[in-house]
N, C-alpha and C positions, 0 to 999 in steps of 0.2 A: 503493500500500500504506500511506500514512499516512492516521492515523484523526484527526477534530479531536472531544471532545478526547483526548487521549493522548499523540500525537506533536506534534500543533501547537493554537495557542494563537491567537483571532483577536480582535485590540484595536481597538478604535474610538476616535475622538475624540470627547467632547461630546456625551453620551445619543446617540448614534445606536441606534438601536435594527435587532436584528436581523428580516429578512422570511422568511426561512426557516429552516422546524418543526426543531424539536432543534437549533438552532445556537446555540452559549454564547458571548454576546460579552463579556467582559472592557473594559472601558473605562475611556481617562483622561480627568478633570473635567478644563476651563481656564477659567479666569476670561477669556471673551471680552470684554465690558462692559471690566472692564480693561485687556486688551490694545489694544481700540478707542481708548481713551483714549490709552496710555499711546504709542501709531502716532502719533498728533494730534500729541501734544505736539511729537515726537520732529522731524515734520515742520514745527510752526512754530516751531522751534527752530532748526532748518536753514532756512528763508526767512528769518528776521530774526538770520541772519549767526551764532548761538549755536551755539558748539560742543556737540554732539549727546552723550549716553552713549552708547558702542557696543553696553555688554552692557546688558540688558534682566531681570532673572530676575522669574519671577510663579509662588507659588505652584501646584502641580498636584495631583491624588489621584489614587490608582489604586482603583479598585474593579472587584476576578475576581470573578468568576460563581464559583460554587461549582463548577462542573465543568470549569474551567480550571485542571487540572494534570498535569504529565505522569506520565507511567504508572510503574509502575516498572521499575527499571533490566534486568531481567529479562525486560520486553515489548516494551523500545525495540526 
C-alpha cells in the first residue's frame, strides 16, 4: 500500500540514474576523484608507519527530484 513518491523517497548515490518509467530518484553528489585520493593517502600513510586521520569529512549535495516529497499528513 505504499506509493513512491508519497510514502517513500528513493536516493541514489553518484548520478545513478533511474531505469524505470515514472521513478523519481532523488540523489546525493560525492566527490569520488576525492575520496580516491584522499583512501591513497590515508593508506600510504599507514605503510610508512604515519599515524593515519581517523575521521575523513568530504563535502556532499543533495539534489530531490521534484517529486520526492511526502504526501500530506492526511494521506500518510
Amino acid at each position: 500500500g505504499y506509493k513512491i513518491p508519497g510514502h517513500i523517497a528513493v536516493v541514489s548515490f553518484h548520478n545513478s540514474k533511474s531505469t524505470l518509467s515514472g521513478l523519481f530518484v532523488s540523489q546525493i553528489q560525492i566527490p569520488s576523484n576525492e575520496m580516491g585520493k584522499r583512501a591513497c593517502q590515508l593508506m600510504l600513510d599507514l605503510m610508512n608507519g604515519r599515524v593515519a586521520t581517523k575521521d575523513v569529512v568530504l563535502e556532499t549535495t543533495f539534489e530531490a527530484t521534484n517529486r520526492c516529497m511526502l504526501a500530506p499528513a492526511d494521506k500518510r
